[in-house]
N, C-alpha and C positions, 0 to 999 in steps of 0.2 A: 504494500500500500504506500501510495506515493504520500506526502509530509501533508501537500496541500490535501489531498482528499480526506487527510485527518482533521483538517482544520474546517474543511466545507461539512463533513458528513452528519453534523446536527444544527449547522447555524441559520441564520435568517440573513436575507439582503435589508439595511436599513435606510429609513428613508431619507436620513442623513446624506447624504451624496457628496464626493469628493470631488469639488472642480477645478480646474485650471484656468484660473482669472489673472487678467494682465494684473502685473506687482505695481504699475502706476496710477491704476485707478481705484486701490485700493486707500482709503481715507485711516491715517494713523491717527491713534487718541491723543489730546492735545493733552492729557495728564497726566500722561506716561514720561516721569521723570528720562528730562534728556541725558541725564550721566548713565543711565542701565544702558543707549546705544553710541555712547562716545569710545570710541577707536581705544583700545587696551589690550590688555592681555586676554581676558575672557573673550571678549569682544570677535578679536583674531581669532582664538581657535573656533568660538561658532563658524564663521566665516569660513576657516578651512573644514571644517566639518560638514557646511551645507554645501560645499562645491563639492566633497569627496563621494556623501553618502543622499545628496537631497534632503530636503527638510523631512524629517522622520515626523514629525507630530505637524496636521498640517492647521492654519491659520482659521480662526475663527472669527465669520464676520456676520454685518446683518446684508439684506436683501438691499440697502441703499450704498452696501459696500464699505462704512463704518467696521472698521476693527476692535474685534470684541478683546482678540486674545493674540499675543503675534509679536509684537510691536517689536522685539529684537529679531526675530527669526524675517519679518519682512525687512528691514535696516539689513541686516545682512544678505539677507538674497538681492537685494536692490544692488547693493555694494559691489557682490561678485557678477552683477550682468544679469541676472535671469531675468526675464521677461515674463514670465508666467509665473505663479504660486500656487502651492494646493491647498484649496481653502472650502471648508462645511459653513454653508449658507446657515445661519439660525432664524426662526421663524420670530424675531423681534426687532422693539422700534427701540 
């Protein structure tokens, strides 16, 4: 049995959906203290870690594109280029 058909053989598809939204039209929270995406050490190795591996946990926003959850992980994918992000739509305002 293959790894994945252990992981599908009892689960549900949810209605959560993972999409691939431009990383520029994504609206950052304006109270998301600026020092947590100021250029560091941390900083850096997110940055090397989402060019190596992709953002593992993807970005949470609402339907008008407001960022709920993210605010470093999109600063750094901005930073290394990507153009897209993988982001779960939340059904709030």
């Amino acid at each position: 049995m293959k790894i994945m058909d252990k992981i599908i053989f009892d689960s549900k598809v949810s209605d959560r959906k993972i999409l691939l939204i431009p990383a520029a039209t994504i609206i950052a929270t304006s109270y998301n203290p600026s020092a947590r995406t100021k250029d560091g050490v941390e900083f850096r190795k997110l940055c090397k870690s989402i060019k190596e591996y992709g953002i593992i946990q993807p970005l949470v926003i609402t339907a008008d594109r407001d960022l709920v959850d993210g605010n470093r992980r999109l600063a750094a994918a901005k930073l290394n280029g990507d153009v897209y992000v993988e982001c779960i739509i939340l059904p709030i305002t």
